[in-house]
C-alpha positions in Angstrom: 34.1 -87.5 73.2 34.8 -85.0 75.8 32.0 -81.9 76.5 29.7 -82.9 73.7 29.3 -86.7 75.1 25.3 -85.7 75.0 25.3 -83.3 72.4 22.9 -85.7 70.0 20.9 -87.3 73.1 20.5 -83.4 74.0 19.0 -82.3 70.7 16.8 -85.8 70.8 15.8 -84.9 74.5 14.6 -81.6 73.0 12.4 -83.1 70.8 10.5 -84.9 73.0 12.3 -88.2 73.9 13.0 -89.0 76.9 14.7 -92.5 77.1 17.1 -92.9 74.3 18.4 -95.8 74.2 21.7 -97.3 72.2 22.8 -100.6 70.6 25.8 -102.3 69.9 27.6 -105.4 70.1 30.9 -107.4 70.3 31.7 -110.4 68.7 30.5 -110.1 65.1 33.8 -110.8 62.9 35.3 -113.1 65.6 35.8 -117.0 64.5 34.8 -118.6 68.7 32.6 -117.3 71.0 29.0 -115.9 71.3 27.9 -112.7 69.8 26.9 -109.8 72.5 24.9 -107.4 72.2 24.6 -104.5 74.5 21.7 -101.8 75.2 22.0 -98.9 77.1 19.9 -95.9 78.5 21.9 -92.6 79.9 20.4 -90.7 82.8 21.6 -87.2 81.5 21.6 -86.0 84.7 24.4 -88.6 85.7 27.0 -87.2 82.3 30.0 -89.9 82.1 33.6 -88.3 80.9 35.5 -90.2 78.4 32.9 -92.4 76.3 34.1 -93.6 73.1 34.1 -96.7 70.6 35.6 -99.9 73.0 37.9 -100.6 70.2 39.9 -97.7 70.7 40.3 -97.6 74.4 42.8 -99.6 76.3 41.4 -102.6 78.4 41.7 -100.6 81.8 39.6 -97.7 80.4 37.0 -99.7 79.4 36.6 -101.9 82.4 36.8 -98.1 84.4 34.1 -97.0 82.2 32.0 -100.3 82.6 31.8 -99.6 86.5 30.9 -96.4 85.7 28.0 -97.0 83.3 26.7 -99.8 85.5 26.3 -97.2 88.3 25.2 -94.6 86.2 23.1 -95.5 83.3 19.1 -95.9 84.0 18.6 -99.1 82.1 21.4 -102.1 81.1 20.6 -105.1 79.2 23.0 -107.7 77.7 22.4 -111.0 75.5 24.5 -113.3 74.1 24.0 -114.8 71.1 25.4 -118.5 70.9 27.8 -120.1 68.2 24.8 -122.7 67.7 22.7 -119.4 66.6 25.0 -118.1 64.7 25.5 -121.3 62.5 21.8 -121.8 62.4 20.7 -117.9 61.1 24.2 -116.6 60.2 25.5 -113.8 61.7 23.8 -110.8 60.1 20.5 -112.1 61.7 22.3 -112.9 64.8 23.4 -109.3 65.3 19.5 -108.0 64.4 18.3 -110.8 66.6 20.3 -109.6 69.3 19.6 -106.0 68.8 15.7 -106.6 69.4 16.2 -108.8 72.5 18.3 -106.3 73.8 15.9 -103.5 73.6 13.0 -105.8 75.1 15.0 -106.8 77.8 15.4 -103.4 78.9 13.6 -102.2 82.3 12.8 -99.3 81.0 11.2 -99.1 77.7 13.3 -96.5 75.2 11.6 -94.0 72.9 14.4 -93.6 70.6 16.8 -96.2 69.5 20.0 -95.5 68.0 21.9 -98.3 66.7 25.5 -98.3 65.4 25.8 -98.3 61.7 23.0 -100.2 60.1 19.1 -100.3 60.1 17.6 -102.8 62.9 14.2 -103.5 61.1 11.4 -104.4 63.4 12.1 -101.8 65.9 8.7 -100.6 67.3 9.7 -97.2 67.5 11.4 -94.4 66.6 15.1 -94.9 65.8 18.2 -93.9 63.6 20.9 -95.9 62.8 24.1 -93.9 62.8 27.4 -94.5 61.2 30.1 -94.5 63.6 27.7 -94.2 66.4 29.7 -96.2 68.8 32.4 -92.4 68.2 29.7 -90.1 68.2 26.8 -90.5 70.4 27.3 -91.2 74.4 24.3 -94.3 74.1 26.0 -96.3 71.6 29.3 -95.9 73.3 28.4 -97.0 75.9 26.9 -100.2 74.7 29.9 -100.7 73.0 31.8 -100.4 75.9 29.4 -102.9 77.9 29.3 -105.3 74.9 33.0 -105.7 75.0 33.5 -106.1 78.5 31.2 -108.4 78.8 32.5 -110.8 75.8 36.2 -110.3 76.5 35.4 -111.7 80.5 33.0 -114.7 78.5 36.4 -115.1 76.3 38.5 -115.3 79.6 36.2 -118.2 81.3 36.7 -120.3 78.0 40.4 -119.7 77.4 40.4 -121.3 81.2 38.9 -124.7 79.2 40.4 -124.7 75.8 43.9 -123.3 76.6 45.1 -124.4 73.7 43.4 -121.8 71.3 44.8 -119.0 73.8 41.6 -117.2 73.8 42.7 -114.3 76.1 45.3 -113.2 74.1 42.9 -112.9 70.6 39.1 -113.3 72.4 37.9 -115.7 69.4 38.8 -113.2 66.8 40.9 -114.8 63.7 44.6 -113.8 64.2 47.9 -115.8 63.1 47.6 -117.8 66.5 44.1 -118.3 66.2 44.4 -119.9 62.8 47.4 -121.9 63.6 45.7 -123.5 66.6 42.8 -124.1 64.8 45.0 -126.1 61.9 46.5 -128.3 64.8 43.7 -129.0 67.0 40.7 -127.9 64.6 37.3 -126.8 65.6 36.0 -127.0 69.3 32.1 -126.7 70.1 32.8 -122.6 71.3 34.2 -122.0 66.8 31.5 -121.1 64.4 31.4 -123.7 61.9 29.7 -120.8 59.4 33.0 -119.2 59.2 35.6 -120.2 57.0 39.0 -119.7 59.2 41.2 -120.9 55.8 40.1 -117.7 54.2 40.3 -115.6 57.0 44.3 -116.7 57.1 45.0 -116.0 53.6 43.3 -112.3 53.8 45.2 -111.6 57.5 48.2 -112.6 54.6 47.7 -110.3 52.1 
């Protein structure tokens, strides 16, 4: 996004809302780790050059973006979702659960949600969710951005106490090295027993 970053908060803000708030999280296909969910409200009148989706920006641009959103944006809230959750609800009703704690943690209370590519239900007020939101609305990117930040430095503090599943490198998600690890040293407490890592190698195969 370059000169239209607030094109869709812009036509929202025309309507009538005023905090517009967006959802997304980091985490959800990964095999260790928690699940973090991100929600973030944009001062307009503080525009931030360069938002996108955190999975196609490089490391550097998304921790300069972070700094930036932390010192811009009127409202942050983060919250991490534990593996113990995730094997006890799965992780579609992680990633809802997540979504509403997000919002409620918020010091601002939004107007309009818009969440990134599926339908939060129990959202108390008006909201849309938007496919590809985390490309194509300024909110959502940013929460993307701040979701993955914020896992990847989680990610970094555990590769520090399981070295051997070289976290850093992969941040929990189920690569080659991942899976090989896991078949010599198997699970650890930070691996979601609710995900089957044997079929994850086979389809990385194919």
């Amino acid at each position: 996004m370059a000169a239209a970053e607030f094109g869709y908060e812009s036509k929202l803000r025309d309507a009538g809302f005023s905090a517009i708030a967006g959802v997304d999280e980091a985490g959800r296909g990964a095999l260790a780790g928690p699940l973090v969910v991100a929600a973030v409200i944009l001062d307009p009148l503080k525009p931030i050059i360069g938002l996108n989706d955190s999975k196609l920006l490089s490391a550097t641009k998304r921790e300069k973006l972070r700094i930036e959103i932390e010192a811009a944006a009127a409202a942050i809230a983060i919250v991490e979702i534990s593996v113990t959750e995730i094997d006890e609800i799965g992780i579609a009703q992680a990633d809802v659960q997540g979504m509403r704690r997000a919002l409620a943690r918020l010091e601002t209370a939004p107007d309009f949600v818009i969440t990134d590519g599926f339908v939060v239900a129990g959202i108390d007020r008006p909201s849309l969710a938007m496919k590809k939101g985390d490309q194509l609305c300024a909110s959502v990117s940013a929460a993307s951005i701040v979701a993955k930040t914020h896992r990847d430095a989680l990610m970094l503090e555990l590769d520090s106490q399981y070295p051997e599943y070289k976290l850093a490198s992969h941040k929990g998600y189920g690569t080659s090295q991942h899976v090989a690890a896991l078949r010599q040293y198997g699970n650890a407490e930070i691996h979601r027993r609710s995900f089957n890592w044997d079929k994850t190698e086979r389809l990385e195969a194919s």
